[in-house]
mmCIF file of the N, C-alpha and C atoms, coordinates in Angstrom:
data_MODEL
# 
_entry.id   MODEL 
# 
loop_
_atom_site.group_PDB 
_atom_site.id 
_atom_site.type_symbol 
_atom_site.label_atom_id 
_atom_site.label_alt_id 
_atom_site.label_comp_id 
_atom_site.label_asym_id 
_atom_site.label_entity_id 
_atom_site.label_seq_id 
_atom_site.pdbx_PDB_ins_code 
_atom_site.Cartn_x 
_atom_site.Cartn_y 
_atom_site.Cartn_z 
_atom_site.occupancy 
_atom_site.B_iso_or_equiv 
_atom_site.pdbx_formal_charge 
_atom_site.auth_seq_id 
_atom_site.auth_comp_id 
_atom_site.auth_asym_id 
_atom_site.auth_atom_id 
_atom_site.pdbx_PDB_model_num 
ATOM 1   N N  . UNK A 1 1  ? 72.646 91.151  70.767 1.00 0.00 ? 1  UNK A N  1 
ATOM 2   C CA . UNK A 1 1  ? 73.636 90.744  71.744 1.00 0.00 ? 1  UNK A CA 1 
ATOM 3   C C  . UNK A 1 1  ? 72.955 90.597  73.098 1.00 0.00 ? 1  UNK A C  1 
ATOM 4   N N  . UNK A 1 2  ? 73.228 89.822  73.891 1.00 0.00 ? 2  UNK A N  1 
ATOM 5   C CA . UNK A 1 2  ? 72.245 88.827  74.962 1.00 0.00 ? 2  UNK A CA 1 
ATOM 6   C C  . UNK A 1 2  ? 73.695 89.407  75.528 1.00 0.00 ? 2  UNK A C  1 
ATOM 7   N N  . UNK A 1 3  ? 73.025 90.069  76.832 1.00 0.00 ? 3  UNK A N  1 
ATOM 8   C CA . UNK A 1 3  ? 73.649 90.678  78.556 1.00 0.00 ? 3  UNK A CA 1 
ATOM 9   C C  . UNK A 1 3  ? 73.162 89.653  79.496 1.00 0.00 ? 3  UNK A C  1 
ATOM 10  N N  . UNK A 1 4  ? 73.574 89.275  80.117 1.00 0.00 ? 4  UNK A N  1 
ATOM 11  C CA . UNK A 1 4  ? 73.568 88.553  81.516 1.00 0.00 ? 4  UNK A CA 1 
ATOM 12  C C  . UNK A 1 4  ? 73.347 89.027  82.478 1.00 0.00 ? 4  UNK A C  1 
ATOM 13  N N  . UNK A 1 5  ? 73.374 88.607  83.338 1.00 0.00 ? 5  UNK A N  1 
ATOM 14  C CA . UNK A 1 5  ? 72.678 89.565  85.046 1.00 0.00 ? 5  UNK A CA 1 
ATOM 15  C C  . UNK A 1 5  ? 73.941 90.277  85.477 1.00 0.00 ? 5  UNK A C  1 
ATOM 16  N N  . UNK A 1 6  ? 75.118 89.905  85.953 1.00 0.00 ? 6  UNK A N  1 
ATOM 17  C CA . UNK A 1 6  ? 76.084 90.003  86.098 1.00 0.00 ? 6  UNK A CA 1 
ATOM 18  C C  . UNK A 1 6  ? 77.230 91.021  85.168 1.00 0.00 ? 6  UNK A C  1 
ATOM 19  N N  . UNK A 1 7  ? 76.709 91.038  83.887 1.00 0.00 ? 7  UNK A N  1 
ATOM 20  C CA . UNK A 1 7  ? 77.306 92.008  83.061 1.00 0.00 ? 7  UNK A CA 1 
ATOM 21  C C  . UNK A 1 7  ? 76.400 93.825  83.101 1.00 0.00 ? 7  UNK A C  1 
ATOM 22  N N  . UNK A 1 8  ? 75.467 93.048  83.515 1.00 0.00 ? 8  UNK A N  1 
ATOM 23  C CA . UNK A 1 8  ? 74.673 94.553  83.488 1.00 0.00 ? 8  UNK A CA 1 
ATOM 24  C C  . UNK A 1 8  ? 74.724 95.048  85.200 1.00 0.00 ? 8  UNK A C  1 
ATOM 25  N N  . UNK A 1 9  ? 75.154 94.372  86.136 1.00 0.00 ? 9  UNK A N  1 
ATOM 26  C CA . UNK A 1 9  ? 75.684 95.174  87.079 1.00 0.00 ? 9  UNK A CA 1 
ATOM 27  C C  . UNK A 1 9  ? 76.675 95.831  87.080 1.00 0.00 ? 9  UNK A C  1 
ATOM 28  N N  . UNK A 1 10 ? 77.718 95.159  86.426 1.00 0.00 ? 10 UNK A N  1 
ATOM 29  C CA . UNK A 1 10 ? 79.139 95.439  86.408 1.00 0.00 ? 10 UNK A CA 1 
ATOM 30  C C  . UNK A 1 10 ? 78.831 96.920  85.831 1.00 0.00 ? 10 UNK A C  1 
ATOM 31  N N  . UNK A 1 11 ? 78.403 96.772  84.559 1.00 0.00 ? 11 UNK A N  1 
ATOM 32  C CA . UNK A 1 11 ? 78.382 98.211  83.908 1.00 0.00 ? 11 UNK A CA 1 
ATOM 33  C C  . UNK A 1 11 ? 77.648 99.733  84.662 1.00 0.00 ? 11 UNK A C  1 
ATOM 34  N N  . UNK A 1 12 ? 76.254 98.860  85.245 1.00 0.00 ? 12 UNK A N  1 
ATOM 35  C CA . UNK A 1 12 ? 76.139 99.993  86.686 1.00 0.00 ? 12 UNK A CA 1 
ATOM 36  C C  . UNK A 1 12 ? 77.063 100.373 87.591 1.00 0.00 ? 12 UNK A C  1 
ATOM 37  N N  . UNK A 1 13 ? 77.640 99.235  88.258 1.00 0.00 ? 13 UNK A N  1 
ATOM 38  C CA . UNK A 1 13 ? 78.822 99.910  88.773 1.00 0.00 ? 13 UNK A CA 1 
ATOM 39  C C  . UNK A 1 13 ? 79.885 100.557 88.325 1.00 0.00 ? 13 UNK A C  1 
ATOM 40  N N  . UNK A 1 14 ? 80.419 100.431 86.843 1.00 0.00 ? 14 UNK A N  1 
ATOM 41  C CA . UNK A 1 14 ? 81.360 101.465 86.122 1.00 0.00 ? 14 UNK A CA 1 
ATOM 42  C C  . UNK A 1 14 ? 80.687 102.911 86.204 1.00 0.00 ? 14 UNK A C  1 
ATOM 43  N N  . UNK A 1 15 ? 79.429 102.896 85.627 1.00 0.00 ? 15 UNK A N  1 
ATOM 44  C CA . UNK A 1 15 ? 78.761 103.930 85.731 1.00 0.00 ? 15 UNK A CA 1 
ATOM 45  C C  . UNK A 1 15 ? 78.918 105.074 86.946 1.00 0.00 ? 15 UNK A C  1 
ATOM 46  N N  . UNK A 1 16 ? 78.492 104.209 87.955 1.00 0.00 ? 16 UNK A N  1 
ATOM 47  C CA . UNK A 1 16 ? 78.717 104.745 89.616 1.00 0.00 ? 16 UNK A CA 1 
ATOM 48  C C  . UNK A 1 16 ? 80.007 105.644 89.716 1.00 0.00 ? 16 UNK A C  1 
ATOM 49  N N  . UNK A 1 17 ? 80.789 104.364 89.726 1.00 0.00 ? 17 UNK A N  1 
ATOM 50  C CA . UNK A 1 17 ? 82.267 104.913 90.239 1.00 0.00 ? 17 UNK A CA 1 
ATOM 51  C C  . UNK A 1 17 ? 82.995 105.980 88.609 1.00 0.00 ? 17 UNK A C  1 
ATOM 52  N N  . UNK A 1 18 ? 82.653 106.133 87.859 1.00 0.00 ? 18 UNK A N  1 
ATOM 53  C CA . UNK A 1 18 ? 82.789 107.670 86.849 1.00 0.00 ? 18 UNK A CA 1 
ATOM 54  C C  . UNK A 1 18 ? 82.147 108.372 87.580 1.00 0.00 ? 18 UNK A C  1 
ATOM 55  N N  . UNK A 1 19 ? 81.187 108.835 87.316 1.00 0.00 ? 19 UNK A N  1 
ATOM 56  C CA . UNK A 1 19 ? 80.086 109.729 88.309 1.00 0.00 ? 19 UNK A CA 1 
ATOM 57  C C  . UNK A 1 19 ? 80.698 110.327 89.309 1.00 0.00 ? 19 UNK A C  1 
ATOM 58  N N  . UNK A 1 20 ? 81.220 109.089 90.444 1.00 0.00 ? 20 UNK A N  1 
ATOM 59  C CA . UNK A 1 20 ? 81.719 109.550 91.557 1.00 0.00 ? 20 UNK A CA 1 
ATOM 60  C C  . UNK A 1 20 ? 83.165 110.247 91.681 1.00 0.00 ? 20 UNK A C  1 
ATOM 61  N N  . UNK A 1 21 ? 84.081 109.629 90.643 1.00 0.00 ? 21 UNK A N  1 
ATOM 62  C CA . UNK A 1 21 ? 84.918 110.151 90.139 1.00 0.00 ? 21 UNK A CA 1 
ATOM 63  C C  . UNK A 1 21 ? 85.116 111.582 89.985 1.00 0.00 ? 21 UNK A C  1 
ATOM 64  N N  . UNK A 1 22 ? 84.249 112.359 88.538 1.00 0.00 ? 22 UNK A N  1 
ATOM 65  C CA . UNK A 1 22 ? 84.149 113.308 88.677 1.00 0.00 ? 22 UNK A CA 1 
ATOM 66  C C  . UNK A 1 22 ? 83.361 114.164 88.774 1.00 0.00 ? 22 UNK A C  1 
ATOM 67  N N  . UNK A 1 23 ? 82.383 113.740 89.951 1.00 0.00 ? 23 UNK A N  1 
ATOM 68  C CA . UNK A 1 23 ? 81.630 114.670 90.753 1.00 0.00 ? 23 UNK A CA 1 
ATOM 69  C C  . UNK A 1 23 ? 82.483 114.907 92.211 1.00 0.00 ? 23 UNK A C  1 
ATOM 70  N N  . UNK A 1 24 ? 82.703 114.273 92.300 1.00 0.00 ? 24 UNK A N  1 
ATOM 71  C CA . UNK A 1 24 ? 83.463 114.143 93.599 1.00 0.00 ? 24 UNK A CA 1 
ATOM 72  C C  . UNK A 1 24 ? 82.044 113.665 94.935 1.00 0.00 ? 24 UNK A C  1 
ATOM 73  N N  . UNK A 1 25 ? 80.669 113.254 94.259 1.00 0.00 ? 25 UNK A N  1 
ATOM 74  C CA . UNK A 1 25 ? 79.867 112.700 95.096 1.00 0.00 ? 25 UNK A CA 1 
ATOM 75  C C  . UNK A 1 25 ? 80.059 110.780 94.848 1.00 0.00 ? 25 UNK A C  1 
ATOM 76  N N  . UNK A 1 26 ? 80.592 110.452 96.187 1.00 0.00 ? 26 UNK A N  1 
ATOM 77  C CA . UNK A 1 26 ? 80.014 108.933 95.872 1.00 0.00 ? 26 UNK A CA 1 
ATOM 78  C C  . UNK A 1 26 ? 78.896 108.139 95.989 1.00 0.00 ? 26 UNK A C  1 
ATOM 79  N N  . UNK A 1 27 ? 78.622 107.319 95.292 1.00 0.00 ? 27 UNK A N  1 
ATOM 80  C CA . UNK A 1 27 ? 77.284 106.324 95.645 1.00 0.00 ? 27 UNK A CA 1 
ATOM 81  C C  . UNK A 1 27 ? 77.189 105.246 96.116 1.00 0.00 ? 27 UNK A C  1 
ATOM 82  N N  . UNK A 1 28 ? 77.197 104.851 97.413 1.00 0.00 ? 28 UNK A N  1 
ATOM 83  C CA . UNK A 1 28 ? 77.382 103.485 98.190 1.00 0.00 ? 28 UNK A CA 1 
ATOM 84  C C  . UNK A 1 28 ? 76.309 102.766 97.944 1.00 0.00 ? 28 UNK A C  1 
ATOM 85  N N  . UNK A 1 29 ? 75.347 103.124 97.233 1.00 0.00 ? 29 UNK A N  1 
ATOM 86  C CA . UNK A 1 29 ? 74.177 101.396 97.013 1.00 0.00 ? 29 UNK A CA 1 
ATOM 87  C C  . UNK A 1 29 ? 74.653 100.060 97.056 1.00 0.00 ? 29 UNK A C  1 
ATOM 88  N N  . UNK A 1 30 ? 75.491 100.026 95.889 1.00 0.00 ? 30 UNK A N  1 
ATOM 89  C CA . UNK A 1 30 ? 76.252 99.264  95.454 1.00 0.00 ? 30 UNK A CA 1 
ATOM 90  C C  . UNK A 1 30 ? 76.507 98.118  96.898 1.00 0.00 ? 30 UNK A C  1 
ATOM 91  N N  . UNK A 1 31 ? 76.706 98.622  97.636 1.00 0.00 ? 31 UNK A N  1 
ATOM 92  C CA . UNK A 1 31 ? 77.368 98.247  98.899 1.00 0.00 ? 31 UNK A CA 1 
ATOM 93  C C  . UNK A 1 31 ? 75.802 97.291  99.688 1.00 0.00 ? 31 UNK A C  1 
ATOM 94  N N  . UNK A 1 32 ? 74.965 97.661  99.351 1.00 0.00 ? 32 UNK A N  1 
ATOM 95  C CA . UNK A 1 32 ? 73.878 96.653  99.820 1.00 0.00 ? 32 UNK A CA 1 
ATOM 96  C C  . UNK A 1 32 ? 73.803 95.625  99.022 1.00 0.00 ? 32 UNK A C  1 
ATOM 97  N N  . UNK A 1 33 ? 74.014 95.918  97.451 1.00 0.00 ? 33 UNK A N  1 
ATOM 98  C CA . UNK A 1 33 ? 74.262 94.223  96.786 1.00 0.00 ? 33 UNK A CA 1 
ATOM 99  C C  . UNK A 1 33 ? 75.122 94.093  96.182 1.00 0.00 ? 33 UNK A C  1 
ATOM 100 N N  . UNK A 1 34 ? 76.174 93.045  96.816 1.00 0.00 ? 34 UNK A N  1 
ATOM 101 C CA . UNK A 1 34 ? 76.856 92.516  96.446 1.00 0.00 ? 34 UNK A CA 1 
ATOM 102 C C  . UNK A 1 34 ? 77.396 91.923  94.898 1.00 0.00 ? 34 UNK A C  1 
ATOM 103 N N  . UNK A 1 35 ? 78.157 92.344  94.504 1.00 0.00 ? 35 UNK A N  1 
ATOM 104 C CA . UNK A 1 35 ? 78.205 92.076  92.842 1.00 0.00 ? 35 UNK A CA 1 
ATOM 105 C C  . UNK A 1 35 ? 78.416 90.314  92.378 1.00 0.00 ? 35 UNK A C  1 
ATOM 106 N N  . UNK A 1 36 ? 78.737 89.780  93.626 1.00 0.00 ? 36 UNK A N  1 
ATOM 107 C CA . UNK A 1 36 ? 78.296 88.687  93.279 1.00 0.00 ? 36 UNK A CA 1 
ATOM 108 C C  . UNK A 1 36 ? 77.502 87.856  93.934 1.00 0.00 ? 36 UNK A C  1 
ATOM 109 N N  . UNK A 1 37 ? 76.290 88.068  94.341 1.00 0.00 ? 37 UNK A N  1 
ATOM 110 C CA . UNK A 1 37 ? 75.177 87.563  95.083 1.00 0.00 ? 37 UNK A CA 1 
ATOM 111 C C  . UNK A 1 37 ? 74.881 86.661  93.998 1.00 0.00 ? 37 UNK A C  1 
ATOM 112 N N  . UNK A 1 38 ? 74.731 87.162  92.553 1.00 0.00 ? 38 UNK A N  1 
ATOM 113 C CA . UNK A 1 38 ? 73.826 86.406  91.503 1.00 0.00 ? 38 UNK A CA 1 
ATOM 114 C C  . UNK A 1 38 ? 74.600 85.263  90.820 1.00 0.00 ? 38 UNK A C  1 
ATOM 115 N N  . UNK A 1 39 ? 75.808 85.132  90.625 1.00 0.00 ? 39 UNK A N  1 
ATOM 116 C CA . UNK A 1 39 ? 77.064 83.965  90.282 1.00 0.00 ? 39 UNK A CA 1 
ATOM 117 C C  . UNK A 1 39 ? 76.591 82.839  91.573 1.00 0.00 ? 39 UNK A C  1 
ATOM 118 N N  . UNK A 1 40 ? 75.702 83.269  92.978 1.00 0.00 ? 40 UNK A N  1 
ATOM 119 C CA . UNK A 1 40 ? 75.718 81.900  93.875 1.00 0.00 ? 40 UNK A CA 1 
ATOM 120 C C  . UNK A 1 40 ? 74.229 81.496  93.184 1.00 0.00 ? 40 UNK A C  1 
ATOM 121 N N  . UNK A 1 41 ? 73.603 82.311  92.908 1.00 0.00 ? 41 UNK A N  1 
ATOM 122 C CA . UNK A 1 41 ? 72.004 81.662  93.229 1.00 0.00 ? 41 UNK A CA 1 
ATOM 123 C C  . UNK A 1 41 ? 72.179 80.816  91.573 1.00 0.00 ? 41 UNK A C  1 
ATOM 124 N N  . UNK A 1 42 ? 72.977 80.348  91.047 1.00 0.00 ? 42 UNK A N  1 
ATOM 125 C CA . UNK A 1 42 ? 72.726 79.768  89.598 1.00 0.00 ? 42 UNK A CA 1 
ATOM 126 C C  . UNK A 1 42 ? 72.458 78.188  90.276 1.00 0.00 ? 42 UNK A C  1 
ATOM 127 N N  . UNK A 1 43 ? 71.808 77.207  89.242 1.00 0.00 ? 43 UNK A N  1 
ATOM 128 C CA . UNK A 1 43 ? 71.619 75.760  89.979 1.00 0.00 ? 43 UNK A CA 1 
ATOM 129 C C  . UNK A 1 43 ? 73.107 75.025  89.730 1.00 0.00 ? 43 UNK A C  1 
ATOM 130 N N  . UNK A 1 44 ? 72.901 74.705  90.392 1.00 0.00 ? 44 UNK A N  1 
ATOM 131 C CA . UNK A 1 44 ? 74.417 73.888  89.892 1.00 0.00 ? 44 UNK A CA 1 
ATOM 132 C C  . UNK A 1 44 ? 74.390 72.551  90.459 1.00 0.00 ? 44 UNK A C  1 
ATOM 133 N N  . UNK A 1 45 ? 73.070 71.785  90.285 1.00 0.00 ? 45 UNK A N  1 
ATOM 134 C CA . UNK A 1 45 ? 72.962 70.353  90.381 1.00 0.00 ? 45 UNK A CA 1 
ATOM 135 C C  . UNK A 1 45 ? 73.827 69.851  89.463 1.00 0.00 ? 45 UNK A C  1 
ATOM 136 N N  . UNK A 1 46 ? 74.065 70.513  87.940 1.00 0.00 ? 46 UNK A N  1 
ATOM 137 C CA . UNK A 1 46 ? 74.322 69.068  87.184 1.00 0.00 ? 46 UNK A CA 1 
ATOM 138 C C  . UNK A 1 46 ? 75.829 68.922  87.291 1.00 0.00 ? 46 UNK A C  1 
ATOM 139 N N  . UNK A 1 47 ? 76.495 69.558  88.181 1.00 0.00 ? 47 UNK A N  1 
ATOM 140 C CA . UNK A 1 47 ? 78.026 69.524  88.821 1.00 0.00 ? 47 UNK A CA 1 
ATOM 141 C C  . UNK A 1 47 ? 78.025 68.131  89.253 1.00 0.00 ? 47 UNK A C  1 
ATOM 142 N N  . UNK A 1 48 ? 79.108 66.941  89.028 1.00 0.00 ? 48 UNK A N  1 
ATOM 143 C CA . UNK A 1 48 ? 79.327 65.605  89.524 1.00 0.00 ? 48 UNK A CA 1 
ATOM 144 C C  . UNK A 1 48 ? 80.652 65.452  90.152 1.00 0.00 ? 48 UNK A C  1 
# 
């Protein structure tokens, strides 16, 4: 089964926010990249 860039953040970030959940510590990384930075950088020449 083939993950994508975008699916394997998502699941880091589920990860995160459990964690933070019930630790009661949160983790703001997340917050330096944007979960969808990588949905812009795709080519999208062959759009008409």
């Amino acid at each position: 089964m083939k993950f994508n860039r975008s699916t394997l953040l998502y699941t880091i970030a589920a990860l995160i926010t459990i964690y933070g959940l019930v630790t009661g510590r949160f983790i703001f990384i997340l917050l330096a990249f944007p979960l969808g930075l990588f949905n812009y950088t795709k080519d999208n020449s062959d759009k008409k």
